[in-house]
DRENDO-1510 file (C-alpha; in Angstrom, 1 decimal, always signed):
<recs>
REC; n; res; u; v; w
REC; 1; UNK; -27.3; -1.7; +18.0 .
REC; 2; UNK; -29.9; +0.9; +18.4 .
REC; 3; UNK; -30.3; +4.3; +17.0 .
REC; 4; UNK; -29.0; +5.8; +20.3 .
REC; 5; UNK; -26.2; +3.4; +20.7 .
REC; 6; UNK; -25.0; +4.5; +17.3 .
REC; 7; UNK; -25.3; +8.2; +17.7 .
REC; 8; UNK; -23.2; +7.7; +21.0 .
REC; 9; UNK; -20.5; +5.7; +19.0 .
REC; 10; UNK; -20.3; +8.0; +16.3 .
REC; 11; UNK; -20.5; +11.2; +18.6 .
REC; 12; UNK; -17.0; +9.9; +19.8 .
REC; 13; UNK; -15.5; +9.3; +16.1 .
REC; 14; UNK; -16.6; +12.8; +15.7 .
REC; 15; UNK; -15.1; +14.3; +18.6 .
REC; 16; UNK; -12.1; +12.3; +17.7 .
REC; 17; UNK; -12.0; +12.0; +14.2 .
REC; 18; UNK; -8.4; +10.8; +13.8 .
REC; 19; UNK; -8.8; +7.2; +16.3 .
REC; 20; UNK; -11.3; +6.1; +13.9 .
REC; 21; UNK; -9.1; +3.7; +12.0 .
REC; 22; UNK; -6.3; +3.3; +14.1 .
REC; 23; UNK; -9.2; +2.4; +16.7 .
REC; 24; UNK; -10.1; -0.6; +14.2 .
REC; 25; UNK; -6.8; -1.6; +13.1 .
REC; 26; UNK; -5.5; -2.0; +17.2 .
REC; 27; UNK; -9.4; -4.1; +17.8 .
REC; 28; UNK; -8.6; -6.2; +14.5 .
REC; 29; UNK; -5.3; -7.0; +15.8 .
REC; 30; UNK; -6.1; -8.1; +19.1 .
REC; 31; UNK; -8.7; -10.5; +18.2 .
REC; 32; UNK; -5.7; -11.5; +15.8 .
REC; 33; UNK; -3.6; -12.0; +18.9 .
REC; 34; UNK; -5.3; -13.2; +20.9 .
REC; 35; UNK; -6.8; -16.1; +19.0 .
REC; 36; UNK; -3.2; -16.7; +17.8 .
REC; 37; UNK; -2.4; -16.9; +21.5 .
REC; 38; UNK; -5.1; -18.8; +23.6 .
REC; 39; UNK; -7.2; -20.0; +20.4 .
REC; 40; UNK; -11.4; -19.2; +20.1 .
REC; 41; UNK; -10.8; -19.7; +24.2 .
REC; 42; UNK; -10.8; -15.7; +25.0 .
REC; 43; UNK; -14.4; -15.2; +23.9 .
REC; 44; UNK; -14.9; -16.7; +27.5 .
REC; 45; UNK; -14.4; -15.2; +30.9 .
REC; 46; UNK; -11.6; -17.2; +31.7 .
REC; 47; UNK; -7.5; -15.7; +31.6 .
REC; 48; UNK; -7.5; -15.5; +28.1 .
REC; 49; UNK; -10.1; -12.5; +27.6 .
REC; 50; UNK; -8.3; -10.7; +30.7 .
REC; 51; UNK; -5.3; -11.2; +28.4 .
REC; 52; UNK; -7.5; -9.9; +25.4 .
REC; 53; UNK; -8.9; -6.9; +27.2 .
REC; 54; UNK; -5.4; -5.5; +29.0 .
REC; 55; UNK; -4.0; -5.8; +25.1 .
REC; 56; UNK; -6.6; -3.9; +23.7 .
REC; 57; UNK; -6.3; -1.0; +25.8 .
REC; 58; UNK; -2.3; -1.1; +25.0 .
REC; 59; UNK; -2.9; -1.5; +21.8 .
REC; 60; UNK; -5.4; +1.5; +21.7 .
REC; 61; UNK; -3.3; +3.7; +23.6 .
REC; 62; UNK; -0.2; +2.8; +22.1 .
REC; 63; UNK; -2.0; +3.6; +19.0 .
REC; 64; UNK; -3.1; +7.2; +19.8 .
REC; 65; UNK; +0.3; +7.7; +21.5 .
REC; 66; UNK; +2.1; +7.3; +18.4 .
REC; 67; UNK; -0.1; +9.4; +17.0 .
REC; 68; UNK; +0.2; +12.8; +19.7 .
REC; 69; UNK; +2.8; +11.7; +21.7 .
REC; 70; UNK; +1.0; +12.2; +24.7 .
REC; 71; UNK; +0.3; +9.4; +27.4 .
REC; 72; UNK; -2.5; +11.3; +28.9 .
REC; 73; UNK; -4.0; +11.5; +25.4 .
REC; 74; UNK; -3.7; +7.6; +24.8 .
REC; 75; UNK; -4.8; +6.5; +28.0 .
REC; 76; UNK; -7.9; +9.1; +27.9 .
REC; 77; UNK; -8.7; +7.4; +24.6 .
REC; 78; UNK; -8.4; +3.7; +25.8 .
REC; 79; UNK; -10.5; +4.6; +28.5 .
REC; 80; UNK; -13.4; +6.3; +26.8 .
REC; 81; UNK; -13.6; +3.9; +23.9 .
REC; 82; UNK; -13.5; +0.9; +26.0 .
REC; 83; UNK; -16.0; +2.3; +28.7 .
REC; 84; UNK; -17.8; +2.9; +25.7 .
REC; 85; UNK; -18.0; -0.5; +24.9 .
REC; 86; UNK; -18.7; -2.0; +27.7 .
REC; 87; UNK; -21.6; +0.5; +28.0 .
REC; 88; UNK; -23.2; -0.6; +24.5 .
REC; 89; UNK; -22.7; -4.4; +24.5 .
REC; 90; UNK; -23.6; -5.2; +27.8 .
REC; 91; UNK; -23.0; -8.5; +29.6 .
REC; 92; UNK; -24.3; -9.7; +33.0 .
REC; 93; UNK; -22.6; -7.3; +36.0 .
REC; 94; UNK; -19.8; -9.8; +36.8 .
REC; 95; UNK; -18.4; -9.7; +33.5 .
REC; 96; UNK; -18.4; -6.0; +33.0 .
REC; 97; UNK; -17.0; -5.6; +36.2 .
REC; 98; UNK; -14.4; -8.0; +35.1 .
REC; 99; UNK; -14.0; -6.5; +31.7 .
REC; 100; UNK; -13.8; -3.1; +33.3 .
REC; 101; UNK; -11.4; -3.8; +35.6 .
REC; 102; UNK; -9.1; -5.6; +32.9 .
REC; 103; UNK; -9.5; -2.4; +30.7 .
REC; 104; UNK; -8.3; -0.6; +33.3 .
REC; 105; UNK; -5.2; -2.9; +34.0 .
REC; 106; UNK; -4.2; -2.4; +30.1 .
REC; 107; UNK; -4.8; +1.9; +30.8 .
REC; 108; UNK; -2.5; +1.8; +34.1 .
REC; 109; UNK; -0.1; -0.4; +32.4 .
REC; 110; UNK; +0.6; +1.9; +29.5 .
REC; 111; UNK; +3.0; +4.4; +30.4 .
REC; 112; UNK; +5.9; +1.1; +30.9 .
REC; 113; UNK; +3.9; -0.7; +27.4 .
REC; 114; UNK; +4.3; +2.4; +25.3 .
REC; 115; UNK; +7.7; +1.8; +24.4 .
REC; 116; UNK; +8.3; -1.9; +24.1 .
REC; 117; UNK; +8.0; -4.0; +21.3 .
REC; 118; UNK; +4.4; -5.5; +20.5 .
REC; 119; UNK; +6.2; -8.9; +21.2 .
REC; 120; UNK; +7.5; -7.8; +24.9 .
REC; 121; UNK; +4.1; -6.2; +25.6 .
REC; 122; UNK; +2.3; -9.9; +24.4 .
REC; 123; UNK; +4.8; -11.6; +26.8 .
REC; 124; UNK; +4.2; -9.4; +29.2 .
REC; 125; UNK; +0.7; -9.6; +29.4 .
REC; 126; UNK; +0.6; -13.1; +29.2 .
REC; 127; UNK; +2.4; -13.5; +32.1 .
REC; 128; UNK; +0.0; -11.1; +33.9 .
REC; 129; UNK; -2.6; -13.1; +32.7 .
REC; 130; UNK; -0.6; -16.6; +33.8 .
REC; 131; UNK; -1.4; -14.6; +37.7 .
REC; 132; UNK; -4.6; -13.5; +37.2 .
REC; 133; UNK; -6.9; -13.7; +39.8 .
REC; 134; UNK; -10.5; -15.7; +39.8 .
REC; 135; UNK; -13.6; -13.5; +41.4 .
REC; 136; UNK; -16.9; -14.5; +42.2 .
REC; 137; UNK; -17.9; -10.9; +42.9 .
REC; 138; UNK; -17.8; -7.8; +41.7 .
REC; 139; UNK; -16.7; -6.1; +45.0 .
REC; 140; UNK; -13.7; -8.4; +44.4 .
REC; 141; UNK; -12.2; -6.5; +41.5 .
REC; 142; UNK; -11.4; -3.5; +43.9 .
REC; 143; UNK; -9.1; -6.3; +46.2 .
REC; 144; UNK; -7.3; -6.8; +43.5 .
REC; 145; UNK; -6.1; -3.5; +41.9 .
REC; 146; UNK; -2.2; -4.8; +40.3 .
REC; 147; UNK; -3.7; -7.8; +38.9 .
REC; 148; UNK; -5.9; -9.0; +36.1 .
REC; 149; UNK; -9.1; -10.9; +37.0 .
REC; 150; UNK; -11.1; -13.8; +35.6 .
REC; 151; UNK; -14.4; -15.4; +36.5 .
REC; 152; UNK; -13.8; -19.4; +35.4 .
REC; 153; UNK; -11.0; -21.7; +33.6 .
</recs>
């Protein structure tokens, strides 16, 4: 990471300096998840990291909502950190468009996720990723607005 990548990332921590570690315990545990779910698989572009990136953004917000109580809070936060992300580890345009559009899944999908067990929101997920939908464009993320996307098996 350079210099300017780091300033940006800690800028936010600063801005925010409660997420820090509930930012890094909610990333921790959905790599946990996730590989407990779909094995090494979701470090491809295939269903499983659309499953990975929704969860993380539930897990984030969920994270921050139980912290303020306020949706609008958690989704900003999911939002921001994860755009921030995807702005400092940058993959080819397909995949952030993919990973973008996941993120954004997770963010919309909060507000009914906030509530439910972590157990309900994993099942839940999965079957949203179970109906994801395979892209070979970027312009085809917008087509598909209620459903997580993937690029191959």
């Amino acid at each position: 990471m350079s210099f300017a990548q780091l300033f940006k990332l800690a800028s936010l921590f600063i801005a925010h300096p409660g997420y820090g570690f509930i930012t890094v315990r909610a990333s921790k545990k959905v790599i946990h998840i996730a590989t407990q779910v779909y094995g090494n698989t979701h470090h491809k572009s295939n269903r499983a990291n659309a499953f990975r990136h929704a969860l993380w953004t539930v897990l984030l917000g969920k994270a921050v909502y139980q912290k303020t109580h306020n949706l609008e809070k958690a989704k900003g936060w999911a939002k921001q950190f994860t755009d921030l992300h995807e702005e400092l580890f940058i993959n080819n345009e397909l995949d952030r468009a993919m990973d973008l559009h996941n993120n954004n899944f997770g963010i919309q999908k909060l507000k009914e996720l906030v509530t439910p067990t972590e157990a309900d929101t994993i099942a839940f997920l999965k079957t949203e990723a179970d109906k994801a939908v395979q892209i070979t464009q970027t312009e085809e993320t917008k087509q598909h607005p209620l459903n997580l996307v993937y690029i191959s098996e």
